[in-house]
C-alpha positions in Angstrom: -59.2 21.3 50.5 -56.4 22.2 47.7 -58.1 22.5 44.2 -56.3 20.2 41.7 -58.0 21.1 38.5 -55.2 23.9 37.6 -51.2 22.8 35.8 -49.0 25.0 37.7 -45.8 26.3 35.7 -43.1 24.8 36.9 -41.0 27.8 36.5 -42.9 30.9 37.4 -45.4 28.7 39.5 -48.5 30.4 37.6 -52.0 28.4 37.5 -52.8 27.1 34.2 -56.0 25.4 32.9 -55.9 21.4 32.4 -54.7 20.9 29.3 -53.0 24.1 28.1 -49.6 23.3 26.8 -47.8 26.2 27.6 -47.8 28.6 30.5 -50.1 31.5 29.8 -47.7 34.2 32.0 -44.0 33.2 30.9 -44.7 30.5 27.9 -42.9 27.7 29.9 -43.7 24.4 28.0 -46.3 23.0 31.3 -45.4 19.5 32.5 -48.1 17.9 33.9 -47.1 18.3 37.4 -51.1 19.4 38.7 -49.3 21.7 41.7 -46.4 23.7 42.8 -43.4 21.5 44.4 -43.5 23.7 47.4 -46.8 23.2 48.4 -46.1 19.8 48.8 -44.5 20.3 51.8 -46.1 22.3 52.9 -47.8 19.6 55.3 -44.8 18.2 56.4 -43.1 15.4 54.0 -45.6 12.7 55.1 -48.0 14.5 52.9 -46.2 13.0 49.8 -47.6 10.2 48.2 -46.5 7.5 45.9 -48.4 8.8 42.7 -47.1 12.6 43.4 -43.7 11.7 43.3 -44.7 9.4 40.4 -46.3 12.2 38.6 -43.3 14.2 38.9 -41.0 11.8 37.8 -43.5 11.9 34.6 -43.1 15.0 34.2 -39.7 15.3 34.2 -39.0 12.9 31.4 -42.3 14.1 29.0 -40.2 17.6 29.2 -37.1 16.1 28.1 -38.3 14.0 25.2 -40.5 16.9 24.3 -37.0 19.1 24.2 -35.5 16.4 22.0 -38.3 15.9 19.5 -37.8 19.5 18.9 -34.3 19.2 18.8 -34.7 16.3 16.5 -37.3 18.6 14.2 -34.7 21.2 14.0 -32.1 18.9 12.8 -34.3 17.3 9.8 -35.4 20.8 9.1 -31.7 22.0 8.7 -30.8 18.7 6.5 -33.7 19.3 4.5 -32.4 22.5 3.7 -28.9 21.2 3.0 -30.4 18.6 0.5 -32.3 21.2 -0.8 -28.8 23.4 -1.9 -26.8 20.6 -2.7 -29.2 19.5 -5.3 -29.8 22.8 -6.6 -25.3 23.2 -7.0 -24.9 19.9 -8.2 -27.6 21.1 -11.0 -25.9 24.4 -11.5 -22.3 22.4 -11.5 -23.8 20.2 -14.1 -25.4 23.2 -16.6 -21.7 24.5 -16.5 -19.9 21.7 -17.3 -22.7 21.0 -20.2 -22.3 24.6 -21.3 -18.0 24.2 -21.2 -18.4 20.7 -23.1 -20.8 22.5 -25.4 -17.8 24.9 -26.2 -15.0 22.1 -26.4 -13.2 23.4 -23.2 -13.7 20.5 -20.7 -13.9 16.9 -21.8 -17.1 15.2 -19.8 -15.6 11.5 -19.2 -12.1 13.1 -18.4 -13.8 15.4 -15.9 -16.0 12.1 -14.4 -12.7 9.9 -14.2 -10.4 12.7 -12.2 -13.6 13.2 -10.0 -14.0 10.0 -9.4 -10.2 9.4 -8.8 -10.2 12.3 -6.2 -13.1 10.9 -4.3 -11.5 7.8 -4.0 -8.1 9.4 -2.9 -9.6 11.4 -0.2 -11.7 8.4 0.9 -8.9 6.3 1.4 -6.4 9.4 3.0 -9.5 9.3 5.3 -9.1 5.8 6.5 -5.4 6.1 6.4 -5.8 8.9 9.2 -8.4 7.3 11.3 -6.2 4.0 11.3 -3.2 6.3 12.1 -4.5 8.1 15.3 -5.8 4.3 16.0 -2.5 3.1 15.8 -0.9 5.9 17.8 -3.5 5.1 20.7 -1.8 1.1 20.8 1.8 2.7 20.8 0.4 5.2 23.9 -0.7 2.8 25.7 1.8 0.1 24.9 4.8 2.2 26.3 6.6 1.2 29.6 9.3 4.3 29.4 10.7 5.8 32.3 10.2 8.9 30.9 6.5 8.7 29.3 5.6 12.3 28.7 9.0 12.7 26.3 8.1 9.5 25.0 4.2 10.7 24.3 5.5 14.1 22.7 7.8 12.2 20.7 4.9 9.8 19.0 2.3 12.8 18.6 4.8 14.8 17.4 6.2 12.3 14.7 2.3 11.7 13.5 1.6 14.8 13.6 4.1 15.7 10.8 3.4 12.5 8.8 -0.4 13.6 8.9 1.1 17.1 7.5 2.9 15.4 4.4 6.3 15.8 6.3 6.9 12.2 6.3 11.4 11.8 6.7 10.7 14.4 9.6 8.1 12.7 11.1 9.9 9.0 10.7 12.9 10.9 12.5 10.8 11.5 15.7 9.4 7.8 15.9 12.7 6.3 15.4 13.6 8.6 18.4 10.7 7.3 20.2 11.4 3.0 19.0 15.2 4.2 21.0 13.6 4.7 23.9 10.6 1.7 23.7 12.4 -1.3 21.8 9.7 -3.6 22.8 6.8 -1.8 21.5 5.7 -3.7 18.8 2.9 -1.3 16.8 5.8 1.5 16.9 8.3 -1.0 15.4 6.2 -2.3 12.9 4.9 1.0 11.7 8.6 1.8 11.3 9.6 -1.2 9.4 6.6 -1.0 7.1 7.6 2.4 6.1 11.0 1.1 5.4 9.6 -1.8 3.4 7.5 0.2 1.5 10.4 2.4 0.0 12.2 -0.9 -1.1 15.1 -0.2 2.3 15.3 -3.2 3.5 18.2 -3.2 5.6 16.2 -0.8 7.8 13.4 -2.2 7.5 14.4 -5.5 9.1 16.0 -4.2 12.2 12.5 -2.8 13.2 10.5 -5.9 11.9 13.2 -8.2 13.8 12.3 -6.1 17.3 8.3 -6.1 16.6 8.8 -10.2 15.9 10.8 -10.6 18.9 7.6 -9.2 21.0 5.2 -10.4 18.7 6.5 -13.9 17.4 3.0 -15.3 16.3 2.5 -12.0 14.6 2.2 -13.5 10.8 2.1 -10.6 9.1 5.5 -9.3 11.1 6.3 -12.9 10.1 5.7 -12.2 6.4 7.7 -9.1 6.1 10.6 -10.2 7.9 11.0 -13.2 6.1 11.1 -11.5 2.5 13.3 -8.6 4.2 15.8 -12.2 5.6 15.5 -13.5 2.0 16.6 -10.1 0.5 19.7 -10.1 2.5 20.1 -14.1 2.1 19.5 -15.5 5.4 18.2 -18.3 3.4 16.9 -21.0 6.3 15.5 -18.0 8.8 13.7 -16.6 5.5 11.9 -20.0 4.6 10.8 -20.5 8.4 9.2 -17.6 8.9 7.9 -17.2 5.3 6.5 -21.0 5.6 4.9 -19.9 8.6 2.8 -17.0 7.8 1.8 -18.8 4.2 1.0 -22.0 6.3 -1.0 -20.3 9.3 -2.0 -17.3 8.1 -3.3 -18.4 4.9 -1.9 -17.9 1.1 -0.4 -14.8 0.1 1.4 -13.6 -3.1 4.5 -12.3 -1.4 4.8 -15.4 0.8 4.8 -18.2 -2.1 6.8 -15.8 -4.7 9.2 -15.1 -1.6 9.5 -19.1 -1.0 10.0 -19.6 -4.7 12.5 -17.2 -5.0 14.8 -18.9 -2.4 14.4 -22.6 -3.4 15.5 -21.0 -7.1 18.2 -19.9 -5.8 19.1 -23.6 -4.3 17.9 -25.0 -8.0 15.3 -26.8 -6.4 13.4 -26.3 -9.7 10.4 -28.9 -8.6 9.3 -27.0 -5.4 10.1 -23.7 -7.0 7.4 -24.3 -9.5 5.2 -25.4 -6.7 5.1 -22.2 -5.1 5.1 -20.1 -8.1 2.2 -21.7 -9.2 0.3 -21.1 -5.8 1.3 -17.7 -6.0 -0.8 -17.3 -9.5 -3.7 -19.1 -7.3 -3.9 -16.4 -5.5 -3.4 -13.5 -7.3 -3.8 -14.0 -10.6 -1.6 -11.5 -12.7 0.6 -10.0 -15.4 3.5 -10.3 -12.6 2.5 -13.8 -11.4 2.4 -15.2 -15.6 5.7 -13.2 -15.8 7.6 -15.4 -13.1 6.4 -18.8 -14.3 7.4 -17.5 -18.0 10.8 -17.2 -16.3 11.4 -20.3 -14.8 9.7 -22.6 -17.5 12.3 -20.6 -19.9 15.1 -21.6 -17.3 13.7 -25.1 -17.4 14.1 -24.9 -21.4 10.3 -25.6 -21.6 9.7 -22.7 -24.2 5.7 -23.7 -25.1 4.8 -23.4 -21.3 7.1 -20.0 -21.4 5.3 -18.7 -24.4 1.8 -19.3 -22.5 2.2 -17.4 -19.5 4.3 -15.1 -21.0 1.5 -14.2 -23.6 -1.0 -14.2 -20.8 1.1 -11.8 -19.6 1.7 -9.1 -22.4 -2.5 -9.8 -22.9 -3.1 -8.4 -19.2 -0.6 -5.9 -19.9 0.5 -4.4 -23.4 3.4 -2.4 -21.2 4.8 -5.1 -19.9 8.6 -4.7 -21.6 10.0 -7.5 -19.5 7.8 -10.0 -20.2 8.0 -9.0 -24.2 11.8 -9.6 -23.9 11.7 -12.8 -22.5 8.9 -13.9 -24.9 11.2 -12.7 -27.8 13.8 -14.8 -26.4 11.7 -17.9 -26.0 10.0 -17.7 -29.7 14.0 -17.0 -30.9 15.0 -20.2 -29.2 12.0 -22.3 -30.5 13.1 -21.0 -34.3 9.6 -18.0 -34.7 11.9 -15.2 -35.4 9.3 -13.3 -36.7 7.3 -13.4 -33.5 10.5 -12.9 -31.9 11.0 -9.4 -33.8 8.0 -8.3 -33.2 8.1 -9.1 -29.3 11.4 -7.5 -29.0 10.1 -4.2 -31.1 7.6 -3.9 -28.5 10.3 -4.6 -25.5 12.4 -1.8 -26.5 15.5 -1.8 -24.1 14.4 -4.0 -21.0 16.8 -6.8 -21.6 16.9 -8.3 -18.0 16.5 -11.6 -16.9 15.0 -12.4 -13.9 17.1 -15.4 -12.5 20.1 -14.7 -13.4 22.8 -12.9 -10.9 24.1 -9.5 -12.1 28.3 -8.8 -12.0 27.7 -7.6 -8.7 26.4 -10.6 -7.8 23.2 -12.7 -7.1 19.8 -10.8 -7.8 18.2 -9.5 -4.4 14.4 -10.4 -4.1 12.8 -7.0 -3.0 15.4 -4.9 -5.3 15.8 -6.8 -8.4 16.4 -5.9 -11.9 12.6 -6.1 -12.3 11.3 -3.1 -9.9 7.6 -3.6 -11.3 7.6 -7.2 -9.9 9.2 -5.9 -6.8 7.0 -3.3 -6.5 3.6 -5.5 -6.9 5.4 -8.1 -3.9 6.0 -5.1 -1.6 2.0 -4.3 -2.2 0.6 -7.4 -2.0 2.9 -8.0 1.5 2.0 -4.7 3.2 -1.9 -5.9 1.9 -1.5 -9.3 3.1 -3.3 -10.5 6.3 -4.0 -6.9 7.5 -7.9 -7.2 8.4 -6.6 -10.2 10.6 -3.8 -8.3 12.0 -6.3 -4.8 12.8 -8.5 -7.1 14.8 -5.8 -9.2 16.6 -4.8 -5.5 18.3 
């Protein structure tokens, strides 16, 4: 009769007592597998029994969960010990900059702010890369090229450079690539918001116009395209797509300033005013007070002017536009002292935000005003974009 009250090592087959945990000849970790494998058959594979191969099965897991707890105590032990150093450098960082402010050579809150700054910079460099290689998967698999592997090298090779701060050279390549793939619509996009963003909006809208021919009920593409339309005054194609991302997609900043803009342009001073004033709703701002200063002072209703425009300068004491046309409004409504001081503090911006130029009519996204345009390119590249991630 075969004894049973020995663990055999599994790897140099060795008998070990019950309940030792580790083989006494080679220091194998014992499972608790009670006899070799190879005696098992040795009476022919009938001799196996339910509970044997049960057993074995056991075993095999107990050794593998046993091989990850360690694992898993190795790993706290090594994060224990980083914890350990970090707090001891952040204390040492900290005695030095106490002994350097001490000594008058670094300032503490300057220090804190340009920290703080950097951490958020590198934080949000690190989304912008993660949503790139993201967005370069869609284009990848989007493609239907002829030639695909040309095509592929293209796209890595463009976002590869743009990753590497080499951003004209790496927009080259992807326009090479949107020559070959005119109907991919994340490559198009990408392209057109990159021209948007720089205030090119003549190239901008040939790319948006290809990603909304694929994607129509895209209502960001819808956004951008619109205000790009408007800049170039395609007047009715700008107000139906511009109506239809603010009406589907939800309010937007861009979208109601974009609509104002035009139906200024047609005097249509009562649903201008309408869609100014929804675009203060939703963004509330120096920029947003600043554009329904302008058009109440167009509509010769200087105290309304004066409000926003003062809610204006009080967001932002550097807001030289908005102090010139306040100077002009208190002029008008006889406070020339109020209207010295505003223009003292408006120095040389004499623009005015409605009126066209002697080269003609004022251009939305390139205006006079390239703060205003600035904060509409911003709030249009912003708008709708958690929507627009998820929708791809």
């Amino acid at each position: 009769m075969r004894s049973t009250i020995s663990h055999y090592c599994q790897k140099c087959l060795a008998a070990n007592p019950l309940g030792q945990e580790f083989c006494a000849r080679c220091g194998t970790r014992l499972m608790i597998v009670v006899e070799p494998t190879s005696s098992r058959f040795e009476a022919g594979p009938a001799s196996l029994s339910t509970d044997e191969h049960l057993l074995e099965r056991i075993s095999a897991a107990e050794n593998r969960v046993s091989r990850l707890a360690e694992r898993l105590e190795r790993s706290l032990d090594l994060l224990l010990r980083y914890a350990q150093n970090a707090y001891f450098d952040r204390s040492l960082m900290r005695a030095l900059v106490g002994l350097l402010t001490e000594d008058g050579i670094v300032e503490t809150e300057r220090l804190e702010q340009m920290w703080s700054e950097r951490c958020q910079r590198d934080t949000v460099e690190q989304e912008e890369n993660v949503h790139r290689d993201e967005l370069r998967l869609r284009i990848l698999a989007g493609a239907k090229v002829a030639d695909k592997q040309a095509f592929e090298e293209l796209v890595n090779e463009g976002f590869l450079l743009i990753e590497d701060k080499q951003i004209p050279q790496g927009i080259t390549k992807l326009q090479r690539a949107a020559d070959v793939a005119e109907e991919n619509a994340p490559l198009n996009l990408y392209i057109g918001e990159h021209f948007f963003r720089r205030g090119k909006t003549k190239q901008a809208r040939a790319y948006l116009a290809k990603a909304h021919a694929a994607l129509p009920g895209d209502l960001r593409i819808s956004l951008l395209l619109g205000l790009t339309c408007a800049d170039d005054g395609e007047v009715e194609l700008a107000k139906d797509l511009l109506s239809s991302a603010t009406e589907q997609g939800g309010s937007s900043f861009a979208g109601h300033y974009g609509l104002g803009w035009l139906f200024v342009a047609e005097k249509n001073w009562r649903r201008a005013l309408g869609e100014f004033k929804r675009a203060l709703t939703v963004r509330p701002s120096p920029e947003a007070h600043y554009v329904l200063g302008c058009l109440y002072y167009e509509l010769n209703r200087d105290d309304l002017a004066v409000r926003h425009l003062r809610k204006a300068t009080k967001m932002d004491g550097g807001y030289a536009e908005a102090f010139y046309l306040l100077s002009q409004a208190y002029e008008r409504t006889g406070r020339k002292e109020l209207a010295r001081q505003a223009l003292e503090k408006a120095g040389s911006k004499n623009v005015n935000l409605f009126h066209p130029t002697k080269s003609g009519a004022r251009r939305l996204m390139a205006g006079a005003d390239k703060r205003l345009a600035e904060a509409l390119r911003e709030d249009a590249l912003g708008a709708f974009k958690v929507s627009d991630q998820r929708s791809h």
